[in-house]
N, C-alpha and C positions, 0 to 999 in steps of 0.2 A: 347700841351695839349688842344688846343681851338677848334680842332675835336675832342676831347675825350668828352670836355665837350657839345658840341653840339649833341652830341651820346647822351649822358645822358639826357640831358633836352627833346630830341622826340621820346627815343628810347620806351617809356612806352604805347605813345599812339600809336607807329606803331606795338609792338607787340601785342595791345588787340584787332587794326582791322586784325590782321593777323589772330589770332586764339581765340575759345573760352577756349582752354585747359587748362587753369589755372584755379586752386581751389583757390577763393582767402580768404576764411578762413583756410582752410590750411598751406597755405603759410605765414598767418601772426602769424599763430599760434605755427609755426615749425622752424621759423627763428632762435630763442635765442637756439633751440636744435642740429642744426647740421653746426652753424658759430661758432668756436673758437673763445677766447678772443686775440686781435690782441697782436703779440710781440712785446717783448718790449727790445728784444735785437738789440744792434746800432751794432753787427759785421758783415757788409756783406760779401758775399761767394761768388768769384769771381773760376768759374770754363773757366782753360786753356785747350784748346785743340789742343795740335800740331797735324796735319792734318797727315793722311797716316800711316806709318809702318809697319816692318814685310814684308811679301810678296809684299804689296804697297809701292815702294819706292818713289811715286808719282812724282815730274818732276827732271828730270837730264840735269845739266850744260854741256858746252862743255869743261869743265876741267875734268869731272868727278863727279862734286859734286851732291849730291843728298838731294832733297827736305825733306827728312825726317828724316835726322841728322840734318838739318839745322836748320828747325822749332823745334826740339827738345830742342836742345840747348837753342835755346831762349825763350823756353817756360818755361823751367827750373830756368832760368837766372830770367823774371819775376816773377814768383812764390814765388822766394828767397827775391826781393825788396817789394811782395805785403804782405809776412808773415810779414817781417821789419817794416809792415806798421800799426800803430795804427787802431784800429775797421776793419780791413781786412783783410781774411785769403784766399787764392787759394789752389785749386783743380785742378790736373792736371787728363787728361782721361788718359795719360799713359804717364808711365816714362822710357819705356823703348825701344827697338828695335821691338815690337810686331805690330799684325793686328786689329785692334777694328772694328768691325761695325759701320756705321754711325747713325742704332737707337740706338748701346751701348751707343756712347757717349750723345744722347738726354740722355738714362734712368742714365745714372751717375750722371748729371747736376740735373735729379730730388731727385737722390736719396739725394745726397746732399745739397738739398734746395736751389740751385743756385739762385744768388740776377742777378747778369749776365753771362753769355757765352761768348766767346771769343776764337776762329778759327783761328789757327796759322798758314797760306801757304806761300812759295813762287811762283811767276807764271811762267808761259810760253808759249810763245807765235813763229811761226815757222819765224816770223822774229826779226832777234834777237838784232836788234836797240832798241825796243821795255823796256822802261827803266821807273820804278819811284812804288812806293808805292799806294796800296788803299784798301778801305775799302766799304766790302756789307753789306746790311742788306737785310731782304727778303723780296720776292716782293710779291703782290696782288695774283698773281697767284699760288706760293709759300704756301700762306697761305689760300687759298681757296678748294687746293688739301688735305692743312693739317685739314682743319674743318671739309669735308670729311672722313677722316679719323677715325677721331676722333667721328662722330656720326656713324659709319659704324662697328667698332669696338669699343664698349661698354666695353668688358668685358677686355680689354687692359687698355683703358682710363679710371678710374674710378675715379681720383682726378683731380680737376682744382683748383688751388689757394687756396688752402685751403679748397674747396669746393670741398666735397665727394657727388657724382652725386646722387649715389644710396639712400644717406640720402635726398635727396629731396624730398618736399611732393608734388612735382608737375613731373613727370617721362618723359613730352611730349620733344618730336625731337625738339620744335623750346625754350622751357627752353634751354635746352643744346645749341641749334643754337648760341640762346641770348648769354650765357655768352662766349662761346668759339670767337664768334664776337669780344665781349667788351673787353676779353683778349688780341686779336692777335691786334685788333687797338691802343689799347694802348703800347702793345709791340714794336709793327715795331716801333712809333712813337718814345718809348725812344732810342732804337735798333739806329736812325736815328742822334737823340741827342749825344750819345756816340759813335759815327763813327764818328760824325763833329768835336767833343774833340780832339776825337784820331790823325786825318787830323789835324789838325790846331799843334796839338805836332809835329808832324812824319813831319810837313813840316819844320822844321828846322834842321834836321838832312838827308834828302834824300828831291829829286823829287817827287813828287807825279803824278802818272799815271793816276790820275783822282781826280780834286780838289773838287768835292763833293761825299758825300755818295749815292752807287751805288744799285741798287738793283734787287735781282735775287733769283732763288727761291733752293737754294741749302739746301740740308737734314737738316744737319747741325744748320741749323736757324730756323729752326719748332717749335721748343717748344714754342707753345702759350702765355703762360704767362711767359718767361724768356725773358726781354730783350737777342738778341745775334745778332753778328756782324762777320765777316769773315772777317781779314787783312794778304792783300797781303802783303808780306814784299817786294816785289822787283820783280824783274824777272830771275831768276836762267838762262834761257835762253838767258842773255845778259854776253857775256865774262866779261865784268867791273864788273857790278853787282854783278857775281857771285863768282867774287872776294872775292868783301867788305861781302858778306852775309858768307861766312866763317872765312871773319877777326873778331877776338873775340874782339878787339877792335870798329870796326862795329856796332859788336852784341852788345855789351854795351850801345853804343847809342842808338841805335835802341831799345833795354831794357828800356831805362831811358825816351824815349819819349813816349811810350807806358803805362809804369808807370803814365806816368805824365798826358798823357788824362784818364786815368780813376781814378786817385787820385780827380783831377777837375771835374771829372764828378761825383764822388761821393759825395765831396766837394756842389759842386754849384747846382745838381738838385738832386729834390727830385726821388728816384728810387721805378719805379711802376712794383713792382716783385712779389713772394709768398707769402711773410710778408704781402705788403699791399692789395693787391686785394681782398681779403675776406670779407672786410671792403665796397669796391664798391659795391661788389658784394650784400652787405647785402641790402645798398641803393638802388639800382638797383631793387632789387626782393622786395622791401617795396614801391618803386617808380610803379610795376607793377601788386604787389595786390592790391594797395590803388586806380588806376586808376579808376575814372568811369567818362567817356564821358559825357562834359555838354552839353547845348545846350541853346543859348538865346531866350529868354520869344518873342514869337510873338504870336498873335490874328491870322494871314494872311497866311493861306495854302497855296502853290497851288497846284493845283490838277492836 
């Protein structure tokens, strides 16, 4: 959070040398009509998404097994532990043998208010020693394409955080810049936080293929203000491995350590999702119409 809040404390005086665009009677007078009063419901919505299906049967063992009964299974498995679970309820993208697009599943995760995301793979790799568990969140580049995006197609994107764009009384490219910024930084950052949970569970029950969270700029992990996170489970491409990724006993493990970093991570930090960023957002756009540039009292030009 210590880049987030360093974002916030200089992000007001770099956007008012950036641009004049902002109305700032406008904006302070428009604020209480298009920020919602923040919720105040404690249940968050943990959306699973087992990777691949349907025509995608995405990567195949040398037994036979295939990536996308595998991650099914277990994505199901959790689903079942995280209803079990007091103030938490899961959303899976699909339950069943089918194809989803990779923006279906971003618009699922919004439809249903997603607090986090969660990307269920197994990997594979052409050498097949190649063994252990990990975890991405997305990268710089990742989410630079996706800002893009999202000021280039307007009439797709019209809600951020609770903030309905077209209700703002300020309409200019670098408003939108601003918040979509302050989203994805804050996101990746929890996105980062909830991989190192996850890693530090999953390392008791398997090897880990890479003992910190990794980052890359896969579809998947776009959505600006949804923390989300992509966990390898293993390598389907290692005989052993693909063993244990079909034993249902495995799977259960593998279930209960996965449970367990995001039970802690919900537990021990606070989650910067759609509930709360409308809330930033207000401070943020009250922190940039209220700015006005001082400048210390001197007698001495120069000229």
């Amino acid at each position: 959070m210590r880049a987030l809040l360093v974002l916030l404390l200089f992000l007001p005086s770099m956007v008012f040398a950036a641009s004049a665009a902002f109305n700032r009677e406008a904006v302070l007078q428009s604020l209480g009509d298009f920020i919602a009063p923040k919720k105040t419901t404690t249940v968050y919505t943990i959306v699973l998404d087992p990777g691949h299906g349907g025509k995608d049967s995405g990567a195949r063992g040398m037994g036979g097994a295939e990536e996308k009964n595998i991650v099914l299974s277990i994505a199901k498995q959790l689903a079942k532990k995280i209803n079990q679970t007091p103030h938490m309820r899961a959303v899976l993208t699909r339950r069943g043998d089918y194809f989803i697009p990779l923006r279906e599943r971003l618009r699922i995760a919004r439809q249903y208010h997603a607090d986090l995301f969660i990307a269920i793979h197994a990997d594979a790799y052409f050498e097949n020693k190649a063994a252990g568990a990990s975890v991405y969140a997305l990268s710089q580049r990742g989410a630079t394409s996706e800002a893009a995006r999202w000021l280039s197609q307007r009439e797709n994107y019209s809600e951020l955080g609770e903030v309905t764009f077209d209700s703002l009384p300020d309409q200019s490219v670098m408003l939108r810049s601003v918040l979509i910024d302050l989203a994805q930084t804050a996101s990746i950052q929890e996105s980062i936080r909830l991989g190192s949970t996850i890693l530090e569970a999953l390392n008791h029950v398997t090897t880990l293929h890479y003992k910190k969270v990794e980052q890359a700029p896969f579809v998947v992990l776009k959505s600006p203000d949804i923390p989300s996170i992509l966990v390898e489970t293993g390598f389907i491409s290692n005989p052993t491995e693909e063993k244990r990724l079909i034993d249902p006993r495995y799977q259960t493990q593998l279930v209960y350590a996965l449970w367990l970093g995001i039970d802690q991570y919900v537990v021990h930090h606070q989650i910067l999702s759609s509930r709360d960023f409308h809330s930033i957002v207000r401070h943020k756009l009250l922190a940039v119409a209220s700015y006005e540039p001082t400048y210390p009292e001197t007698d001495t030009f120069i000229s």
